[in-house]
Backbone bond lengths (Angstrom), bond angles and torsions (degrees), N, CA, C in turn:
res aa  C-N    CA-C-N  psi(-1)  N-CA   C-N-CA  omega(-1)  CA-C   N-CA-C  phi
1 X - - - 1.438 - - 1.517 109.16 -
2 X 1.379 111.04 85.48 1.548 86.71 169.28 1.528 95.26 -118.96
3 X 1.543 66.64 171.44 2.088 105.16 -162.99 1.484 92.42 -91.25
4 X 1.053 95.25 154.23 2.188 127.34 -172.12 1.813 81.07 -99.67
5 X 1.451 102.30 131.08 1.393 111.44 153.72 1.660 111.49 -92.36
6 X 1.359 102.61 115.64 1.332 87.22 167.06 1.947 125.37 -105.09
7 X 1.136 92.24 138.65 1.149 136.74 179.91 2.275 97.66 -42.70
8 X 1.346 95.45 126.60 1.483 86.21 -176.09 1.255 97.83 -115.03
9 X 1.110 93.66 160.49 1.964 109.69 -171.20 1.731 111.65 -98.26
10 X 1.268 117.78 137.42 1.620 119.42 -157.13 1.791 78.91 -89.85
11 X 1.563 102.04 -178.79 1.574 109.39 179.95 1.650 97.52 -91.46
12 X 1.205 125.91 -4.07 1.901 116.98 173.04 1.493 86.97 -63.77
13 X 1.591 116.00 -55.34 1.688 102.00 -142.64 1.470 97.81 -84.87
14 X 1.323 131.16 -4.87 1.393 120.30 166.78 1.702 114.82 -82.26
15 X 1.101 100.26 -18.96 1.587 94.67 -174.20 1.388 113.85 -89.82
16 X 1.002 135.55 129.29 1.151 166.33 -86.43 2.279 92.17 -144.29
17 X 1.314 142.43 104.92 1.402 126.62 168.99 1.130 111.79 -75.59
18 X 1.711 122.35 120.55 1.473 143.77 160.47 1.632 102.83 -42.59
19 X 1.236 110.60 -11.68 1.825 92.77 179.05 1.372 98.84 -120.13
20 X 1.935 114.06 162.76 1.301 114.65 -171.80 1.512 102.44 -87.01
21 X 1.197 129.42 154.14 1.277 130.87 164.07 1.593 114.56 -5.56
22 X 1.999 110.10 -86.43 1.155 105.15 -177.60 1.479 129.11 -51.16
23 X 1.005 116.73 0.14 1.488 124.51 -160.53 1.918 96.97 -101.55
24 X 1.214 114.59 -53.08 1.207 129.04 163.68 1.394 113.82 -50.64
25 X 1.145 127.78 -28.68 1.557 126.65 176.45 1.289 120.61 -94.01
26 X 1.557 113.15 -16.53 1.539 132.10 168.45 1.738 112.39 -52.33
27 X 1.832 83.24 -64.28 1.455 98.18 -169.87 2.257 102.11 -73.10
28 X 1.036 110.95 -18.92 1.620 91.26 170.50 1.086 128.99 -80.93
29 X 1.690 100.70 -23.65 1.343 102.41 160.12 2.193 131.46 -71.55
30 X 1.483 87.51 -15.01 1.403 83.03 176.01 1.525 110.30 -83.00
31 X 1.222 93.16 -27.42 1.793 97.62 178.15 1.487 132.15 -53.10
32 X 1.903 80.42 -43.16 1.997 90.02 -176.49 2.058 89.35 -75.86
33 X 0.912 130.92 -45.99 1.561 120.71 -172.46 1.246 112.95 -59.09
34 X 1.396 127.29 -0.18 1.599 139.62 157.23 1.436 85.37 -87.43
35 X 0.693 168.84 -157.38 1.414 168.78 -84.75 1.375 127.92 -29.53
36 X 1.726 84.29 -47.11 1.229 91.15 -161.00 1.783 99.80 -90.37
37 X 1.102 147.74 -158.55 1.208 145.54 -156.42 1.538 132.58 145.60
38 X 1.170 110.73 167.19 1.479 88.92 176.20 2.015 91.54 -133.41
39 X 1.422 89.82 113.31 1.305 128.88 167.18 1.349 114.33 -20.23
40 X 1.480 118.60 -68.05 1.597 134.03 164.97 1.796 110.62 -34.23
41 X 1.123 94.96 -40.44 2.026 104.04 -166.75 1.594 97.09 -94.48
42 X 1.233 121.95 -27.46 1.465 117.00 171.67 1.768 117.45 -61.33
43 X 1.513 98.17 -35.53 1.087 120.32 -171.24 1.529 122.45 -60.98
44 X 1.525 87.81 -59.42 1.681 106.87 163.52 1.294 107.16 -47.15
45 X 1.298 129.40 -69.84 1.353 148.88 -136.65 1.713 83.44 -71.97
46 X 1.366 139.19 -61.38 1.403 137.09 -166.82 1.623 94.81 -67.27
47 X 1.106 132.23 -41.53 1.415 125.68 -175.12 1.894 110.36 -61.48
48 X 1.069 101.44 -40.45 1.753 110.75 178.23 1.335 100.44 -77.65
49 X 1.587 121.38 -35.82 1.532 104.09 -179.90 1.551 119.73 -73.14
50 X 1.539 120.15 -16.23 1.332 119.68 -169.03 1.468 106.34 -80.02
51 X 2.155 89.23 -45.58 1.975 74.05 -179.93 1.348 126.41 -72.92
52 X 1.455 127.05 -22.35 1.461 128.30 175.02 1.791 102.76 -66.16
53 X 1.359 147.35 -44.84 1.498 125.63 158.93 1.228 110.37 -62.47
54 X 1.158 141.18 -52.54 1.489 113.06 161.29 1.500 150.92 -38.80
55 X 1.410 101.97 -19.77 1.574 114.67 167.69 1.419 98.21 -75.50
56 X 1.058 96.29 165.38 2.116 117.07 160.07 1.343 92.59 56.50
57 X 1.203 130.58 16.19 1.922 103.52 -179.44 1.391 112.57 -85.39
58 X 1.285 129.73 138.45 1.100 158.62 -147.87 1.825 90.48 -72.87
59 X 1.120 126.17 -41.15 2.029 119.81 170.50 0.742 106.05 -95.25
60 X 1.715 104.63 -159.75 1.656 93.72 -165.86 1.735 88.32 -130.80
61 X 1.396 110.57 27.22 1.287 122.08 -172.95 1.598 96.35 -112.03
62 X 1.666 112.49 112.70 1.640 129.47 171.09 1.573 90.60 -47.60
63 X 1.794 91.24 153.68 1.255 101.70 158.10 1.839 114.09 -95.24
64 X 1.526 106.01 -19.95 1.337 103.79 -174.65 2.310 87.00 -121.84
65 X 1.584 100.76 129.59 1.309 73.03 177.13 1.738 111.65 -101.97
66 X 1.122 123.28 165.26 1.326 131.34 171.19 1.218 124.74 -17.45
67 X 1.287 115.86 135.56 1.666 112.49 -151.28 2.044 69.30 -107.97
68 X 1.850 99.00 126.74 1.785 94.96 163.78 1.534 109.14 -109.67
């Protein structure tokens, strides 16, 4: 006589997704296209963001200091 182990279910596979399939595949796909990028324009984009918080700041202490 043997006994069946059964197998217990984690709370992912009981819970149930509030979104329908296609809707869920929309948003992973918008996610991975955040990912992906083009490196060069990230680059820029952090270089323009450091010096514009660095202007006008109220000390005289950078928030990002000088890259030597």
């Amino acid at each position: 006589m043997g006994a069946t182990a059964k197998r217990s279910t984690t709370a992912e596979e009981t819970m149930e997704s509030p979104l329908e399939p296609e809707e869920r595949e929309r948003i992973l796909f918008a996610l991975d296209a955040l990912l992906e990028g083009d490196e060069e324009e990230q680059r820029e984009t952090f270089a323009f963001l450091k010096k514009a918080l660095d202007e006008d700041r109220p000390s005289y202490r950078r928030l990002f200091p000088l890259d030597e």
